[in-house]
Backbone as a ProteinNet text record, in pm:
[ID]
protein_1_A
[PRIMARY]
XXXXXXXXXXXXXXXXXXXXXXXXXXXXXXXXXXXXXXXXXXXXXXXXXXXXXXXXXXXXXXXXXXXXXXXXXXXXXXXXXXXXXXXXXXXXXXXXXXXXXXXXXXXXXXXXXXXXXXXXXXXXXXXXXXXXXXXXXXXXXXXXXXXXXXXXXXX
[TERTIARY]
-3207.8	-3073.9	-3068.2	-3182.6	-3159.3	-3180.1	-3259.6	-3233.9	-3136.5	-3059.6	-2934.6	-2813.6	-2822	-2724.5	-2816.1	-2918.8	-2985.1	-2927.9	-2950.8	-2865.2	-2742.6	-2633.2	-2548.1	-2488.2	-2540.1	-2530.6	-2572	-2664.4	-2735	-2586.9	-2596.8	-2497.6	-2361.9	-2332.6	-2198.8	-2151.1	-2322.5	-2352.2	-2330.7	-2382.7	-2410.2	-2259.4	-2245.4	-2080.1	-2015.1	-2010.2	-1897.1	-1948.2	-2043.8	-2105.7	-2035.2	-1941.5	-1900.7	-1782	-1694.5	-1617.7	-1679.3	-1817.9	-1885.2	-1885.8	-1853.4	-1834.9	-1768	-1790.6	-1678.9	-1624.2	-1514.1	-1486.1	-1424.5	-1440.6	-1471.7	-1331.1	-1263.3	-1113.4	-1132.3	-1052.5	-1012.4	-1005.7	-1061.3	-1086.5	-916.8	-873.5	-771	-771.4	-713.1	-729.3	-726.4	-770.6	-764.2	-624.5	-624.2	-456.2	-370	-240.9	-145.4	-8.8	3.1	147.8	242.6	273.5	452.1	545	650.5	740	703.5	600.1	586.8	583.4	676.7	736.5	629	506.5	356.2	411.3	336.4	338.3	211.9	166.7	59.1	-43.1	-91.7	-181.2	-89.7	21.8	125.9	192.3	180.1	240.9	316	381.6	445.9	442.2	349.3	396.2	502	574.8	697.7	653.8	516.3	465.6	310.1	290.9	123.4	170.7	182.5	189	101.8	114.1	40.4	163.6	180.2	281	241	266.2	216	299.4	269.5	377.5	465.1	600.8	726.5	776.3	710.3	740.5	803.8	923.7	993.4	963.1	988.1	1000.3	1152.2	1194.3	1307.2	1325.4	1359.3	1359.3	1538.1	1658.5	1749.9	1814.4	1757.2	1805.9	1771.3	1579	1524.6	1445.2	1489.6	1384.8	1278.8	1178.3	1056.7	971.1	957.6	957.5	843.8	761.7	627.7	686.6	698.5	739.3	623.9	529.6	396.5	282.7	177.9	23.1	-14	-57.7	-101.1	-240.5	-321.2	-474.8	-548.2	-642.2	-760	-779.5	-823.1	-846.6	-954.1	-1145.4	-1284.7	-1302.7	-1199.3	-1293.1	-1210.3	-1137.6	-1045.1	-1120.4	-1088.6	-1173.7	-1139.1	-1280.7	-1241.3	-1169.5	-1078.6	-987	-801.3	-830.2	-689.4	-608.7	-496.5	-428.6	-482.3	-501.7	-538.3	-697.4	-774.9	-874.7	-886.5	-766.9	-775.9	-635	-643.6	-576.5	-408.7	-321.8	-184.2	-92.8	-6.1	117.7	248.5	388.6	488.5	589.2	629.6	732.3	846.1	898.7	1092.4	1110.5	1209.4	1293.4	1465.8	1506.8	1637.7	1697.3	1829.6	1890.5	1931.5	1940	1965.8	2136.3	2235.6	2360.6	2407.1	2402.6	2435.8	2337.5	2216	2100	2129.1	2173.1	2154.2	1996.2	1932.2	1789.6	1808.7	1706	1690.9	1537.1	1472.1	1342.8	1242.9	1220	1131.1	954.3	890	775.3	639.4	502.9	425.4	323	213.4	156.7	56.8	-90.6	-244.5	-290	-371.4	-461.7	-519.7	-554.8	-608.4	-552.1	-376	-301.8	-215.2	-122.3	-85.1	52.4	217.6	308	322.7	419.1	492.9	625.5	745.8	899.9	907.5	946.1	1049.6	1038.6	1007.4	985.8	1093.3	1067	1154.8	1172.7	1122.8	1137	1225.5	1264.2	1349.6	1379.8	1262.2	1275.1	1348.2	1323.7	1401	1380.1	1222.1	1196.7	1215.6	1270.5	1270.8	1410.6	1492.7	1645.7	1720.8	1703.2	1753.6	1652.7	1530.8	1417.9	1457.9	1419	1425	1564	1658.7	1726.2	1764.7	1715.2	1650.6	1533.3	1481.6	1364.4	1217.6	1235.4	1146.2	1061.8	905.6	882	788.2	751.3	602.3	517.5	439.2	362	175.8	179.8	48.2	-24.7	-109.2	-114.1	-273	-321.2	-453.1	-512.4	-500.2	-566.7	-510.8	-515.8	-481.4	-581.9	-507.3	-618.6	-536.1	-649.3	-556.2	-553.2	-693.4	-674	-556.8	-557.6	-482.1	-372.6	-338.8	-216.1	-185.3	-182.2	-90.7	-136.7	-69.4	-95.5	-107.1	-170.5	-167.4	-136.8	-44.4	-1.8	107.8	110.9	168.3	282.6	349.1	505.5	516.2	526.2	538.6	653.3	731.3	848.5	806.9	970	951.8	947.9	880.9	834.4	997.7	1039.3	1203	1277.5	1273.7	1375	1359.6
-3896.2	-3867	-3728.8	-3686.5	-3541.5	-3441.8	-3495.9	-3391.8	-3357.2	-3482.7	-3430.6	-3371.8	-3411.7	-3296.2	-3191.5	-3177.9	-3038.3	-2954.4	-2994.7	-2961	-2928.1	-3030.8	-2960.3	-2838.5	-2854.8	-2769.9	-2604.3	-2576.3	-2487.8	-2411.9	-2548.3	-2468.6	-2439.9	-2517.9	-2464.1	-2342.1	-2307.7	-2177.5	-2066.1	-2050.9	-1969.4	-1963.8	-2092.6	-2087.9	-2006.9	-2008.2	-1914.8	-1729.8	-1700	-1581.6	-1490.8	-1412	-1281.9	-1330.6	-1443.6	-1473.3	-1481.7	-1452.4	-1488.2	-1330.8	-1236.7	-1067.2	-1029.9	-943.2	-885	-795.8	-750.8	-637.6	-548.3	-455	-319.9	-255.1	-287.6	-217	-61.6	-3.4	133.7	222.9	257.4	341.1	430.9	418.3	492.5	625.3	723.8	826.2	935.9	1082.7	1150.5	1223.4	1242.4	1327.6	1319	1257.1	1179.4	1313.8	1351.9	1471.7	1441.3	1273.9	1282.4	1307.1	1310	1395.9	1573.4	1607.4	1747.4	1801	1843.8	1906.7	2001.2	2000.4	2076.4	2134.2	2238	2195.2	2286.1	2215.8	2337	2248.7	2302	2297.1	2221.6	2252	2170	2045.5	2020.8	1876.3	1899.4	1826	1852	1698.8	1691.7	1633.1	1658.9	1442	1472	1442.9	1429.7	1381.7	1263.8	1280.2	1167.1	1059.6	918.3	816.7	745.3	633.9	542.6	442.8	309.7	287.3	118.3	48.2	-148.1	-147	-294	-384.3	-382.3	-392.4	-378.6	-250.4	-197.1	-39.8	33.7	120.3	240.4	368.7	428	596.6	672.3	753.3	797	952.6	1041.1	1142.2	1187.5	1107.1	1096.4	1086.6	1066.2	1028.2	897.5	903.2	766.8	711.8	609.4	493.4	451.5	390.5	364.7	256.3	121.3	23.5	-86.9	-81.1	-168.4	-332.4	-384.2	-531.3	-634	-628.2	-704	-641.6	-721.6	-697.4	-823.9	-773.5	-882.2	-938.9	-992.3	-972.3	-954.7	-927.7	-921.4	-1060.1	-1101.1	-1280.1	-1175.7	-1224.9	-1183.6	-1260.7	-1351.9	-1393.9	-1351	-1234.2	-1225.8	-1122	-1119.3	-1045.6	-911.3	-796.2	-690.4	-605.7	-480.6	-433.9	-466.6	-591.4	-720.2	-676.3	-717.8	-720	-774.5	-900.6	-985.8	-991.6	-894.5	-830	-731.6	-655.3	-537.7	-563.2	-531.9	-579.8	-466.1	-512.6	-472.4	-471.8	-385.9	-368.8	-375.2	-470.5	-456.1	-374.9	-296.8	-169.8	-137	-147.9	-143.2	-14.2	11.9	179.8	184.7	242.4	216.2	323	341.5	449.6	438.9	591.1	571.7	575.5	668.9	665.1	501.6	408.6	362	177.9	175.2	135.1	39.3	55.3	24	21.1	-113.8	-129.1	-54.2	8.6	58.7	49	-35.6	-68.3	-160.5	-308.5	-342.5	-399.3	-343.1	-325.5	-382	-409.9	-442.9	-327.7	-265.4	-184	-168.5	-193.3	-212.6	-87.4	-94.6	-10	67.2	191.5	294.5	335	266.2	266.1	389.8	471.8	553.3	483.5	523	505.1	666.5	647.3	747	687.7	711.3	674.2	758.8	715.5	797	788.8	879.5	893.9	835.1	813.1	741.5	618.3	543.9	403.1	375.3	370	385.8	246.9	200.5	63.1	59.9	-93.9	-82.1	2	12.7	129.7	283.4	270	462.7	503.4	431.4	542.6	571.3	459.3	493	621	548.7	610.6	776.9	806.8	935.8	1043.1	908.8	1045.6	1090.8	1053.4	1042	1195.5	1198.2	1263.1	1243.5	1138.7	1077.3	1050.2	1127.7	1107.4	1003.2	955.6	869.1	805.2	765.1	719.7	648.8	681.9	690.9	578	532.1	408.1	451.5	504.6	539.9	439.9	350.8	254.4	198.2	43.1	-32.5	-140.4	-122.7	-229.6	-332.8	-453.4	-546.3	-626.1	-627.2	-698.1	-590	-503.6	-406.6	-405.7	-432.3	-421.7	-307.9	-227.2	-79.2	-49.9	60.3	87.5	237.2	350	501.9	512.8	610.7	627.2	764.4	838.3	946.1	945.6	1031.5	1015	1176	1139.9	1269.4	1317.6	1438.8	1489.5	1534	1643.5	1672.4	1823.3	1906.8	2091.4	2171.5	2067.7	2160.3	2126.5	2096.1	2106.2	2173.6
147.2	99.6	35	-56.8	-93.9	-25.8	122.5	220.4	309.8	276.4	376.7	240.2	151.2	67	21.7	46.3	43.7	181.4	282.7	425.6	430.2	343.5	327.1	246.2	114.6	45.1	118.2	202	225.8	365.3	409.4	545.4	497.1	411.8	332.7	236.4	233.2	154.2	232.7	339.3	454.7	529.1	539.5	662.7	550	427.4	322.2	386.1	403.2	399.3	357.7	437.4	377.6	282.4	268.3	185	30.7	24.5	-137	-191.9	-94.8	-130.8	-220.5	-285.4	-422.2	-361	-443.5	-350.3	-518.9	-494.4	-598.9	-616	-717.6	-751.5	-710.7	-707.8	-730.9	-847.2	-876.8	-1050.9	-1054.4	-1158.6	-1199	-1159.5	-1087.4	-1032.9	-1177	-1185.2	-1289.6	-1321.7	-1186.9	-1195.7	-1044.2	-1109.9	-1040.4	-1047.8	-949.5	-1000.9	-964.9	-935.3	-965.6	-839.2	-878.1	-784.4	-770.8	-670.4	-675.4	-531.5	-492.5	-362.5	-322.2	-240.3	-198.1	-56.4	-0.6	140.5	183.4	316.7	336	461.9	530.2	662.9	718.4	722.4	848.6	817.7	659.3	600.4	489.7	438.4	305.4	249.2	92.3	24	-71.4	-79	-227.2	-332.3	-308	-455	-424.5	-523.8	-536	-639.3	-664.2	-756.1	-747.8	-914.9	-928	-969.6	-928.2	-1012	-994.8	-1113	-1148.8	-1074.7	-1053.6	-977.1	-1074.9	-1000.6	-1101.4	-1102.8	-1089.3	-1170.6	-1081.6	-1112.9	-1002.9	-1053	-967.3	-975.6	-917.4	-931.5	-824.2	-813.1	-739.3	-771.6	-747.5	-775.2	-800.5	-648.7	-572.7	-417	-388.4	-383.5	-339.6	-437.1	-399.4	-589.5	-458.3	-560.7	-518.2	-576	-524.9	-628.9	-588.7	-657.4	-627.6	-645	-517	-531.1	-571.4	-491.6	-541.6	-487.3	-516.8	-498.3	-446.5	-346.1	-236.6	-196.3	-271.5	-284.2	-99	-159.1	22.5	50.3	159.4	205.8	236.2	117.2	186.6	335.3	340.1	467.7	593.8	601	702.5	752.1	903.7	968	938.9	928.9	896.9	991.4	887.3	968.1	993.9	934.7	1009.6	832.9	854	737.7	633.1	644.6	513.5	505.3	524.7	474.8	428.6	383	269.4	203.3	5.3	-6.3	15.1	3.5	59.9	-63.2	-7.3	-144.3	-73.2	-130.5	-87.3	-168.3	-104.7	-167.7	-116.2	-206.7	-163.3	-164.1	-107.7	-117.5	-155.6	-191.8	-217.6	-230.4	-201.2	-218.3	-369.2	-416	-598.9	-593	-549.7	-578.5	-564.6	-459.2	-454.2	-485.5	-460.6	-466.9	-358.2	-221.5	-156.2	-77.3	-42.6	-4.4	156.9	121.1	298.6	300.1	263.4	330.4	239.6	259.3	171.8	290.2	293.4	379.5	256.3	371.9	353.5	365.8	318.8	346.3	295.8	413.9	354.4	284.9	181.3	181.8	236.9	204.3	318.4	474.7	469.5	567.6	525.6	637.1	667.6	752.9	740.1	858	822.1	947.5	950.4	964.1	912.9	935	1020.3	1136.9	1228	1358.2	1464	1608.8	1677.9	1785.3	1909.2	1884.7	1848.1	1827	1648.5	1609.2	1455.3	1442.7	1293	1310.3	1177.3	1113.6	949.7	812.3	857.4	707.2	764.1	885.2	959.6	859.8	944.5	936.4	812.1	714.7	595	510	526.9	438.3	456.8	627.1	706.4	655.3	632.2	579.3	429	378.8	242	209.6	354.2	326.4	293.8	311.7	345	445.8	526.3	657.1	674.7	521.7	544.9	388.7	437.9	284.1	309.7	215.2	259.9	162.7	159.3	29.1	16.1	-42.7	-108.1	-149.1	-212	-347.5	-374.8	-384.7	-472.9	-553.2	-706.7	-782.7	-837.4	-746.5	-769.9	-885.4	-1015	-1111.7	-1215	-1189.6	-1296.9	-1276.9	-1100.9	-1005.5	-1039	-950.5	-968	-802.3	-774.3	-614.1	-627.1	-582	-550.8	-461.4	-432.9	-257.7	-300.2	-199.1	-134.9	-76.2	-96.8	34.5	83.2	210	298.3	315.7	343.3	378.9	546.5	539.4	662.5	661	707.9	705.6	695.8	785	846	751.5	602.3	508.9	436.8
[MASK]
+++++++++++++++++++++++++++++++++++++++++++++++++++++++++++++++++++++++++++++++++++++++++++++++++++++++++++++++++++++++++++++++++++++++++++++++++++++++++++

């Protein structure tokens, strides 16, 4: 009998395998600049943030609003959504605060708003000025997210 819950115990250890992994927050970045209009090797940032869940930013056109923090699933296959963790972020127009985009967006992920295809976070965002965002980091016991928003050269 203690060899077969020795047996089990052991394969139940193993079948967990990469789900027993830690996975390593994101250290608070040193310097975050905000709404700061950059441009240069063919891109333009509107700015670099850090912002908790909850928290907005706006630069009196477009608000910017951390809806939640979405933890990692260790046991999801790597690469796939729910193996890195993800942040959902609203956009809104400020005059009127009409929502023009509430999206999901992994870690170490990159969109771009726009092209030929113009889906729900393109057309409002896009004309806003908005071309993109970039999501750097997120920590999820602290919850806060770092991420980037791109413009467009021709404004």
């Amino acid at each position: 009998m203690k060899s077969l819950t020795l047996i089990i115990i052991v394969c139940c250890f193993f079948s967990a395998g990469c789900c027993l992994s830690k996975r390593t927050d994101a250290k608070y970045p040193a310097k975050v600049d905000g709404w700061k209009d950059r441009r240069g090797n063919g891109f333009r940032s509107l700015g670099t943030f850090v912002l908790k869940k909850g928290e907005i930013t706006d630069n009196g056109l477009i608000q910017v609003e951390i809806v939640d923090i979405i933890r990692h699933d260790p046991c999801g296959n790597y690469g796939t959504s729910p193996s890195v963790a993800r942040a959902k972020i609203r956009f809104r127009r400020v005059s009127d605060q009409k929502l023009l985009c509430e999206e999901i967006f992994g870690e170490g992920s990159s969109t771009l708003f726009g092209g030929g295809n113009v889906g729900y976070c393109n057309a409002g965002v896009r004309d806003l000025g908005v071309g993109g965002i970039g999501v750097t980091a997120i920590n999820e016991k602290d919850e806060w997210v770092q991420f980037e928003l791109g413009g467009f050269l021709d404004e």
